[in-house]
Backbone and ligand atoms as CSV (ligand in chain L), in Angstrom:
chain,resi,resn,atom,element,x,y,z
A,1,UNK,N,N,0.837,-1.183,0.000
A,1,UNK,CA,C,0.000,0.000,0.000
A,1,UNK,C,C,0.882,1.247,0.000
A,2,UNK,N,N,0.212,2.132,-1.313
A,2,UNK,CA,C,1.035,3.544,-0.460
A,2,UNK,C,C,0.251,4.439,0.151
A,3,UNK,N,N,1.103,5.249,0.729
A,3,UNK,CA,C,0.697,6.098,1.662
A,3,UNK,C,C,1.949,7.036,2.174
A,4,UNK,N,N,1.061,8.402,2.546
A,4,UNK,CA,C,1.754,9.330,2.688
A,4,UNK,C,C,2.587,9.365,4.114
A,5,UNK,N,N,3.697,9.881,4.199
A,5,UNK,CA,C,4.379,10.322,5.293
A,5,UNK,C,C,3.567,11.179,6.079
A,6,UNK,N,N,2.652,11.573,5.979
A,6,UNK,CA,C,1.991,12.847,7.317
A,6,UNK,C,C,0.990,11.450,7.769
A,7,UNK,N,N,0.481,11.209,6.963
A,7,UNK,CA,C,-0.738,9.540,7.758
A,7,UNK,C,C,0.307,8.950,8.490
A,8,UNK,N,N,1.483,8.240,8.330
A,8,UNK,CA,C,1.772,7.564,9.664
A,8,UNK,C,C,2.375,8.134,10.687
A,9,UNK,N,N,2.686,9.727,10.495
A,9,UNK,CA,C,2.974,10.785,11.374
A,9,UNK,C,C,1.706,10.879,12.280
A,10,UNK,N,N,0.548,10.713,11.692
A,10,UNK,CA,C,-0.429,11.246,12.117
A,10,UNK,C,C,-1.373,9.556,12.973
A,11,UNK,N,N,-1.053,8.751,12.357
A,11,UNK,CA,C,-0.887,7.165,13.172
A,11,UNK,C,C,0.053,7.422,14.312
A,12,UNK,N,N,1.460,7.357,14.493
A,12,UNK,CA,C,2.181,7.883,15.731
A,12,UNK,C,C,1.743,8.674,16.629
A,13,UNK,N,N,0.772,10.071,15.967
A,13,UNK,CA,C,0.790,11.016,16.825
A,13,UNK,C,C,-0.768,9.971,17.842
A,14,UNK,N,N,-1.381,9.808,17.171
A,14,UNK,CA,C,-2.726,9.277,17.925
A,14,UNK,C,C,-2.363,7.692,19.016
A,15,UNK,N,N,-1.117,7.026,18.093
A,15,UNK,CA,C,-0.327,6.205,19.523
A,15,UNK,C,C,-0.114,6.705,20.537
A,16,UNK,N,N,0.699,7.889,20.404
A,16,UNK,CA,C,1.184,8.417,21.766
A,16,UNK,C,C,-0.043,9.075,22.840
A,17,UNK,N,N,-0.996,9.567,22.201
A,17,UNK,CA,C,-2.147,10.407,22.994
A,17,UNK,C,C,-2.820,9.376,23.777
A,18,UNK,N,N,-3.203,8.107,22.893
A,18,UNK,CA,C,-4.260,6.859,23.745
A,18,UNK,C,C,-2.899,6.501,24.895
A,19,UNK,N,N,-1.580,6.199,24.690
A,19,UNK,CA,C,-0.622,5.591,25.812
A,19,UNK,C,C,-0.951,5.938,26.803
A,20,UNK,N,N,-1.048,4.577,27.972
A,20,UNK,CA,C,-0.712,3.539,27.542
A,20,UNK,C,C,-1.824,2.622,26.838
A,21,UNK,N,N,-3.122,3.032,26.677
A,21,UNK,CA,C,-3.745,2.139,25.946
A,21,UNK,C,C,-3.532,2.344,25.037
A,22,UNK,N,N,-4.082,1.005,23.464
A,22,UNK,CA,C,-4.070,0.809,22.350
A,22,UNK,C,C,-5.022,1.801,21.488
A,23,UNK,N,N,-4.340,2.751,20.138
A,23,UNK,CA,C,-5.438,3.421,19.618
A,23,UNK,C,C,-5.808,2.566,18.307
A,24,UNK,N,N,-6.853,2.512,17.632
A,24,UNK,CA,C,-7.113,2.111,16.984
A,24,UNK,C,C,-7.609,3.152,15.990
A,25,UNK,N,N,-8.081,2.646,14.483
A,25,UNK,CA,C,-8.710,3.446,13.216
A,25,UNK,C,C,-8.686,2.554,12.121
A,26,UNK,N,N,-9.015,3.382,10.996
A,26,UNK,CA,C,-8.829,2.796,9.697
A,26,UNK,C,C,-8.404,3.635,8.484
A,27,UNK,N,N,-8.127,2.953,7.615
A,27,UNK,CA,C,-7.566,3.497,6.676
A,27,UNK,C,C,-8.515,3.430,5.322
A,28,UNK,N,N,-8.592,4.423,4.527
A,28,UNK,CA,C,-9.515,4.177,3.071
A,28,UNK,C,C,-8.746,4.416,1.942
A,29,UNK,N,N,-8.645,3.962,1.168
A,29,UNK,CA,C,-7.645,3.427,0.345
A,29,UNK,C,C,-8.603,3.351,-1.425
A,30,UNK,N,N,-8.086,3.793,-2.329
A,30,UNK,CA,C,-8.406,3.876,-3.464
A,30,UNK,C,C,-7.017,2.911,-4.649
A,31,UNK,N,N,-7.253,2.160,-5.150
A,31,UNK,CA,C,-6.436,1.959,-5.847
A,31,UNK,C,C,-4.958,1.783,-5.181
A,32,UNK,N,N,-4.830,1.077,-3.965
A,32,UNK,CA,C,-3.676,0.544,-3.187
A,32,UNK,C,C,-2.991,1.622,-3.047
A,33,UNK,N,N,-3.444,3.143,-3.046
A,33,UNK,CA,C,-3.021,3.874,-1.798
A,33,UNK,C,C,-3.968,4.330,-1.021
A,34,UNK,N,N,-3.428,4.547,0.730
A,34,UNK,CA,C,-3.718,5.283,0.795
A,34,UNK,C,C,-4.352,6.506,0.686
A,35,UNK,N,N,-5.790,7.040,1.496
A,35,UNK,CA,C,-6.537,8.448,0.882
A,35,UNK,C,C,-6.549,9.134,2.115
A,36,UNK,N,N,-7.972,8.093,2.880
A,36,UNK,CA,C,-7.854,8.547,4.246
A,36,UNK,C,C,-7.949,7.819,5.717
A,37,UNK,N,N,-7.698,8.832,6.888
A,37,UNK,CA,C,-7.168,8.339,7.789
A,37,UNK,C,C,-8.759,8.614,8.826
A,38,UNK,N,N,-8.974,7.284,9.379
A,38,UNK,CA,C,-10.243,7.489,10.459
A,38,UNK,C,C,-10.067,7.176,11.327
A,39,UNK,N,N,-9.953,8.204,12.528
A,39,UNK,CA,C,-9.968,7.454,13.997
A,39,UNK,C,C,-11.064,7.171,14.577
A,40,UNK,N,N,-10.603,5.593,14.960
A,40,UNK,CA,C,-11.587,5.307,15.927
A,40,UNK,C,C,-11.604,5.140,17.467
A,41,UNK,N,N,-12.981,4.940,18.275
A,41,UNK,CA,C,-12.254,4.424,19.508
A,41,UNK,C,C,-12.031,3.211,20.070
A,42,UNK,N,N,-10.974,3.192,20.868
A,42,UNK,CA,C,-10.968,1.188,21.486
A,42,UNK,C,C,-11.832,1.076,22.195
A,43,UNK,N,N,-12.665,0.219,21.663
A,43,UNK,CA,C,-13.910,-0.396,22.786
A,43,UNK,C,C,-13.519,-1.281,23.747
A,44,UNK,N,N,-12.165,-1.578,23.655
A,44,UNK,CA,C,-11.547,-2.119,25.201
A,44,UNK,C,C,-10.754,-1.510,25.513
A,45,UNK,N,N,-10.251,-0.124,25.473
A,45,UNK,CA,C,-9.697,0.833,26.490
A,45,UNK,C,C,-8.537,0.280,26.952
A,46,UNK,N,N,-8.079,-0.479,26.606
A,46,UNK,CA,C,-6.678,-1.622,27.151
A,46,UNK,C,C,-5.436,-1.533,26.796
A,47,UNK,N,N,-4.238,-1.833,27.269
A,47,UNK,CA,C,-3.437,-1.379,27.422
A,47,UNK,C,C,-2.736,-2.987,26.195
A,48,UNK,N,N,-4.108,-4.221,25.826
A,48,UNK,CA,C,-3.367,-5.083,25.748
A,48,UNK,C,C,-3.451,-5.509,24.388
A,49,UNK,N,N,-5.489,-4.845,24.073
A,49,UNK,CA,C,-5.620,-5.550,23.123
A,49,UNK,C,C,-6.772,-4.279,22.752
A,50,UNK,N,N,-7.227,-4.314,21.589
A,50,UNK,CA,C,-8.144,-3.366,20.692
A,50,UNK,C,C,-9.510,-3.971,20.236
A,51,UNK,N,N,-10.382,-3.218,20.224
A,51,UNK,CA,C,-11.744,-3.845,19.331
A,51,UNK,C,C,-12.172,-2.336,18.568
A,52,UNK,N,N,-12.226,-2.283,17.379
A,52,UNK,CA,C,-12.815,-1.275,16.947
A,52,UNK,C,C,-14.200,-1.269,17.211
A,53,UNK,N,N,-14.314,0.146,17.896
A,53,UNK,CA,C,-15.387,0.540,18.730
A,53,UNK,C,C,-17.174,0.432,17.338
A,54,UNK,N,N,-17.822,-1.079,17.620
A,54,UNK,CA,C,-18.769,-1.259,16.586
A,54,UNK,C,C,-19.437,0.417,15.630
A,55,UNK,N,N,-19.349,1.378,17.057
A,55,UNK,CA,C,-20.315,2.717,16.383
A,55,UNK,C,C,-19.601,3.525,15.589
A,56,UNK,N,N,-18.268,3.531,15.634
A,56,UNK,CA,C,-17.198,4.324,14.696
A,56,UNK,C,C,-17.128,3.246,13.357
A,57,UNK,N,N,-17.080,2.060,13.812
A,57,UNK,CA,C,-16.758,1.191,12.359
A,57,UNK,C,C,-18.175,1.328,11.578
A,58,UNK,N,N,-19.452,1.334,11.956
A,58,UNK,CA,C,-20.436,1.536,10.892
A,58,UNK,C,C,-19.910,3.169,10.514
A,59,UNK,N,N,-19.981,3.663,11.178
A,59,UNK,CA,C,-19.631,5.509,10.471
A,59,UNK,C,C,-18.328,5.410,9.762
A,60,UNK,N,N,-17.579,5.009,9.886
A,60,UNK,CA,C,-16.198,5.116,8.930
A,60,UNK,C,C,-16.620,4.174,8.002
A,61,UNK,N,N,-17.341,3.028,7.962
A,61,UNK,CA,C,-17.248,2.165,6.657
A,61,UNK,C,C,-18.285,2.713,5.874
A,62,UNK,N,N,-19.511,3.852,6.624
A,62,UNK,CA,C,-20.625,4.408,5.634
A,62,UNK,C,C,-19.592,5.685,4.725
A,63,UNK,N,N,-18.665,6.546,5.833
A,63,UNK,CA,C,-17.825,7.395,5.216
A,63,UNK,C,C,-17.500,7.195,4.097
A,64,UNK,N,N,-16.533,6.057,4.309
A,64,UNK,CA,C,-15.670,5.196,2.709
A,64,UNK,C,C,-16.362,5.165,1.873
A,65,UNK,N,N,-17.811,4.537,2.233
A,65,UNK,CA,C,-18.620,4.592,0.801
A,65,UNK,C,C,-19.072,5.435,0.104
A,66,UNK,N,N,-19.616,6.368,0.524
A,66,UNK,CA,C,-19.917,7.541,0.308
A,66,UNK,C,C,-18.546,8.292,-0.632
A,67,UNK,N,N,-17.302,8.373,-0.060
A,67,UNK,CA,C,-15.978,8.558,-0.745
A,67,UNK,C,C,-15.354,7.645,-1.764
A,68,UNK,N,N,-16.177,6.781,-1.660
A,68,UNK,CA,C,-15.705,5.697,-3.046
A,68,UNK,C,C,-14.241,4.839,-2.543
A,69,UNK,N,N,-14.517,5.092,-1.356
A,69,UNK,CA,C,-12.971,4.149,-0.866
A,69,UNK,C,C,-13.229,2.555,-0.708
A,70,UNK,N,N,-11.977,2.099,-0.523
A,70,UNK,CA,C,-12.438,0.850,0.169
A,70,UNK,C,C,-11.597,0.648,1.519
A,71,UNK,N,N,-11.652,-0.197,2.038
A,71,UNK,CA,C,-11.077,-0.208,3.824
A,71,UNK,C,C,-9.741,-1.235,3.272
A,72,UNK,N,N,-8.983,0.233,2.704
A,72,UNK,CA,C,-7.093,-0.485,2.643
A,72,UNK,C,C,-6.402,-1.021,3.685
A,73,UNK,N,N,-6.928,-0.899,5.494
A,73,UNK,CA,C,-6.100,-1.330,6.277
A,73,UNK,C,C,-7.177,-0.528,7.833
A,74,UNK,N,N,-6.689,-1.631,8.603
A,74,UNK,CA,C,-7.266,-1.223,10.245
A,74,UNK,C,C,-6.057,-0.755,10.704
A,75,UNK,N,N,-5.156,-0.259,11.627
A,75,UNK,CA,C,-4.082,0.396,12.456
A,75,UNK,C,C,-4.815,0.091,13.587
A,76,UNK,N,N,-3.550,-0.415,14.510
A,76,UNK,CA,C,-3.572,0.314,15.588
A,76,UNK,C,C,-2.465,0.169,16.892
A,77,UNK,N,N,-2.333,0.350,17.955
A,77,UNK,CA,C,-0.826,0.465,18.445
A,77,UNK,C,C,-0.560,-0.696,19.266
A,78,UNK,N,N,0.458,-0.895,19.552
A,78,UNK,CA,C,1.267,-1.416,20.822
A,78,UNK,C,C,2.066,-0.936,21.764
A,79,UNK,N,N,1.512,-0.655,22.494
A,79,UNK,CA,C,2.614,0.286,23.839
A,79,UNK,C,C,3.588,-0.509,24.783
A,80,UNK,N,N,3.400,-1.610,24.365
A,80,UNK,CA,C,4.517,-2.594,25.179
A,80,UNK,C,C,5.538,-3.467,24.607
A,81,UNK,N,N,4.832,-3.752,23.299
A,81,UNK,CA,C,5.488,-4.546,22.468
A,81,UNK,C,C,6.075,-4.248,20.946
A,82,UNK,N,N,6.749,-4.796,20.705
A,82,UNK,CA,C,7.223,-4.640,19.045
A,82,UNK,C,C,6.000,-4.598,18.296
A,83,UNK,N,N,5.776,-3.950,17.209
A,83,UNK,CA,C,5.334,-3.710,15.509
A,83,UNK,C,C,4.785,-5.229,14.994
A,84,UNK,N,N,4.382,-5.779,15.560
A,84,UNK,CA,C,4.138,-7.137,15.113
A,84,UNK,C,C,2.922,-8.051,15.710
A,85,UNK,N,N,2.016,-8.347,15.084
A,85,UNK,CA,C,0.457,-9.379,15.643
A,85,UNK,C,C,0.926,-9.941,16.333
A,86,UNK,N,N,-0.061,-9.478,17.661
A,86,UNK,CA,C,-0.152,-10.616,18.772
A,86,UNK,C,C,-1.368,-11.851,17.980
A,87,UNK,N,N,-0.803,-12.637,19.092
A,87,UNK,CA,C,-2.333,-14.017,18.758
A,87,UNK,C,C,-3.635,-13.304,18.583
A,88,UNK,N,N,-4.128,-12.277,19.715
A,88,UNK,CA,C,-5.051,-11.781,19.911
A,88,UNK,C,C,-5.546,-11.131,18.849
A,89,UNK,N,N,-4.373,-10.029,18.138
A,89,UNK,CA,C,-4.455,-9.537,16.650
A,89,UNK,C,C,-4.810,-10.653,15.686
A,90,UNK,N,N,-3.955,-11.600,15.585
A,90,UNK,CA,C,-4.306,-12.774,14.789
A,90,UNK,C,C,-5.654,-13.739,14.625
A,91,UNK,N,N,-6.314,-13.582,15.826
A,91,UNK,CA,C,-7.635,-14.128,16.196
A,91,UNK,C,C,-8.560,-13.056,15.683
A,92,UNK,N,N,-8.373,-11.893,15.969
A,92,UNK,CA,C,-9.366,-10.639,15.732
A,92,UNK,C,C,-9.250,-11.190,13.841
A,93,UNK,N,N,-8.223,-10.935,13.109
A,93,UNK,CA,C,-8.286,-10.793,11.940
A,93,UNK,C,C,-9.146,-11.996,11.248
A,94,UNK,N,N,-8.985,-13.111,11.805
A,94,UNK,CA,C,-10.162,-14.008,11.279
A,94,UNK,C,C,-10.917,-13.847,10.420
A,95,UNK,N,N,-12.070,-12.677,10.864
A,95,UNK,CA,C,-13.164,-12.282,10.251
A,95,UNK,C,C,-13.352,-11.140,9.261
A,96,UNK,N,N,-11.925,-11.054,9.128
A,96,UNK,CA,C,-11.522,-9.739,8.658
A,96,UNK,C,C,-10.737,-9.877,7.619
A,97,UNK,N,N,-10.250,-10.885,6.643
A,97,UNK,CA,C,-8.831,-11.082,6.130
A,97,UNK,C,C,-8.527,-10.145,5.069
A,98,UNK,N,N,-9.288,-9.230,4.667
A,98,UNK,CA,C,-9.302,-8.356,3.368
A,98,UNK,C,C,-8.365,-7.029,3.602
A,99,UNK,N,N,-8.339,-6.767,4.759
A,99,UNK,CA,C,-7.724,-5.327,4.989
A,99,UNK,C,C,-6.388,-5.957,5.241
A,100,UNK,N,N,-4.928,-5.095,5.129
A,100,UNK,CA,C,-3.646,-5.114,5.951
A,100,UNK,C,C,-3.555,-4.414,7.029
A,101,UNK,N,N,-3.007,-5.088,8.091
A,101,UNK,CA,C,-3.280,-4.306,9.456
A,101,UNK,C,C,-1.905,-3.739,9.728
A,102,UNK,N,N,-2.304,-2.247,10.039
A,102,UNK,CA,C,-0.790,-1.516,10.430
A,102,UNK,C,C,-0.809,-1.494,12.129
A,103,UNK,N,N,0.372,-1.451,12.314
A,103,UNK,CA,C,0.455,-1.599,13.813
A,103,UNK,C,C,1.745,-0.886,14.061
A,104,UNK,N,N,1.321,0.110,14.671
A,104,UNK,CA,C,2.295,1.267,15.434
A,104,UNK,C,C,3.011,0.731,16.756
A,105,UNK,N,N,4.026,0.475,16.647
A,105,UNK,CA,C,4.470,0.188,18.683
A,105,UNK,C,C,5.612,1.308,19.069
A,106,UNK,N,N,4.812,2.183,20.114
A,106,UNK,CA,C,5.477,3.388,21.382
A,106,UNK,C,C,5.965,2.846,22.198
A,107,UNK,N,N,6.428,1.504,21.720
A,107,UNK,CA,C,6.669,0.668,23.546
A,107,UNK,C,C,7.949,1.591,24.095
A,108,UNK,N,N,9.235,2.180,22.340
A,108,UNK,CA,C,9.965,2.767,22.472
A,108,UNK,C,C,9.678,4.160,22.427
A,109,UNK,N,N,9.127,5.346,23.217
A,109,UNK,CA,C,8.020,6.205,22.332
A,109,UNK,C,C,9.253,7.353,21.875
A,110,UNK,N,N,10.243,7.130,21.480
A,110,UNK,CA,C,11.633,8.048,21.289
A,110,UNK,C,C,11.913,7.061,19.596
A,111,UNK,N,N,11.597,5.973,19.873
A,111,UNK,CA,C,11.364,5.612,18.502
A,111,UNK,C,C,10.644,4.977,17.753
A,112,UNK,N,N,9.492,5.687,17.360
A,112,UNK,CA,C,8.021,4.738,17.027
A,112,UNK,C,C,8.166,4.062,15.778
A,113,UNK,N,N,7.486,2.611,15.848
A,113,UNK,CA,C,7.909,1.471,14.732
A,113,UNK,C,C,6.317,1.389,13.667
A,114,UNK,N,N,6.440,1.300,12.665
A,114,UNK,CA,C,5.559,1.238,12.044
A,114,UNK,C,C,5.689,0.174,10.988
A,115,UNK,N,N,4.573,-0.873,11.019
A,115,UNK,CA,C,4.741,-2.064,9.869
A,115,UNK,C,C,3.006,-2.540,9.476
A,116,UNK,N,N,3.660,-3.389,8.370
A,116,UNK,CA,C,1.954,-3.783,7.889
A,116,UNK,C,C,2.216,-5.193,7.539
A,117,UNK,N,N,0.713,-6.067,7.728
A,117,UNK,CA,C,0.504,-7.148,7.618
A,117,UNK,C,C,-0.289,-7.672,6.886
A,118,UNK,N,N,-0.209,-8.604,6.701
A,118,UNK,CA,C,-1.426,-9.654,6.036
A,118,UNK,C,C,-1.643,-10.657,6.783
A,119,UNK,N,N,-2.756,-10.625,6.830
A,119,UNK,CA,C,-3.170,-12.165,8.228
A,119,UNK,C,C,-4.069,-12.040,7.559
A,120,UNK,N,N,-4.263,-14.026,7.268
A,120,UNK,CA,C,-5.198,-14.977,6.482
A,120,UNK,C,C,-5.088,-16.380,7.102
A,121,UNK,N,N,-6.065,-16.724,7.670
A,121,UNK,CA,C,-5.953,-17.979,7.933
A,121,UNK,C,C,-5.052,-18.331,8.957
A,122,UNK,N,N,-4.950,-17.384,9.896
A,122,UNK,CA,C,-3.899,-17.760,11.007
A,122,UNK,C,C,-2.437,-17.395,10.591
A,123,UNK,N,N,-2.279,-16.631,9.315
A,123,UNK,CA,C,-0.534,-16.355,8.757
A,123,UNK,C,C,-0.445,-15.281,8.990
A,124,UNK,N,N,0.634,-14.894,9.036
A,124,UNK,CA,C,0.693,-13.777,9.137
A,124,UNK,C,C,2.140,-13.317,7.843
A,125,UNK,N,N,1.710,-12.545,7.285
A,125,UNK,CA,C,3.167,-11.675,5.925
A,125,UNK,C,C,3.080,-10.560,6.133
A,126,UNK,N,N,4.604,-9.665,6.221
A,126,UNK,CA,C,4.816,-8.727,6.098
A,126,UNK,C,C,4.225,-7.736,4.386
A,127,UNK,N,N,3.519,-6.591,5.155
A,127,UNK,CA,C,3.682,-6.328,3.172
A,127,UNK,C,C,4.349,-4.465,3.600
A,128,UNK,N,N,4.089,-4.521,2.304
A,128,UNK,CA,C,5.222,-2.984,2.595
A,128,UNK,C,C,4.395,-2.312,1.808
A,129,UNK,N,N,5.192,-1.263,3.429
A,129,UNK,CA,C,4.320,0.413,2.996
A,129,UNK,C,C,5.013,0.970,2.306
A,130,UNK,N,N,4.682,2.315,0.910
A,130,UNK,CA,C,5.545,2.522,0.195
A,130,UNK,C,C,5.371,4.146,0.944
A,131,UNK,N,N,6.241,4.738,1.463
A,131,UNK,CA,C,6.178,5.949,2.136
A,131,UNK,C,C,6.533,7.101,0.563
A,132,UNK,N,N,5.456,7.741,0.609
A,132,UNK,CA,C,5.538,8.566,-0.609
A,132,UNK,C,C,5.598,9.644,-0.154
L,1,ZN,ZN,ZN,-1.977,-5.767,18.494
């Protein structure tokens, strides 16, 4: 996917504000970039694990449509751990396998990590962001 340098500036900046809980959002995406950036809230408030908050995900996925997007990717952080799906992430994606999930980790918040995934079927692949 591409995407601009101010969106994952702007992914970082919304990591650091939820710390130590997890922030979550989504991304809308036209033609495998990047367009726009939607925050949402964690409906588990947790420091461990994320649920996109059900009332923001109907309003951001009516948004997209309305904008002709499609849902290029969910985000959201890790404040304890490395840039990389927990099980829990991996279980969530299940039902989900269409989007790439970006995942911000502040665990270092002097140096914030940013990566993207593909989880299908319990796998998990790196895919790459093209920072434009
Ligand atoms: Zn996670």
């Amino acid at each position: 996917m591409r995407i601009e340098r101010d969106m994952l500036d702007e992914i970082v900046a919304h990591a650091h504000e939820e710390a130590p809980d997890e922030c979550c959002g989504m991304i809308g995406a036209r033609d495998g970039r990047a367009v726009s950036l939607y925050r949402a809230r964690n409906a588990e408030a947790s420091p461990l694990r994320y649920v996109v908050h059900p009332q923001d995900q109907f309003r951001i996925m009516e948004e997209m449509d309305e904008r002709g997007e499609e849902l290029g990717a969910i985000y959201h952080s890790h404040t304890g751990s490395a840039a990389y799906p927990s099980q829990t992430d991996i279980n969530l994606a299940e039902g989900w396998p269409d989007p790439l999930y970006v995942i911000c980790s502040v665990a270092d918040p002097h140096s914030p990590e940013l990566r993207a995934f593909a989880i299908r079927d319990g796998a998990v692949e790196e895919a790459a962001l093209d920072v434009e």
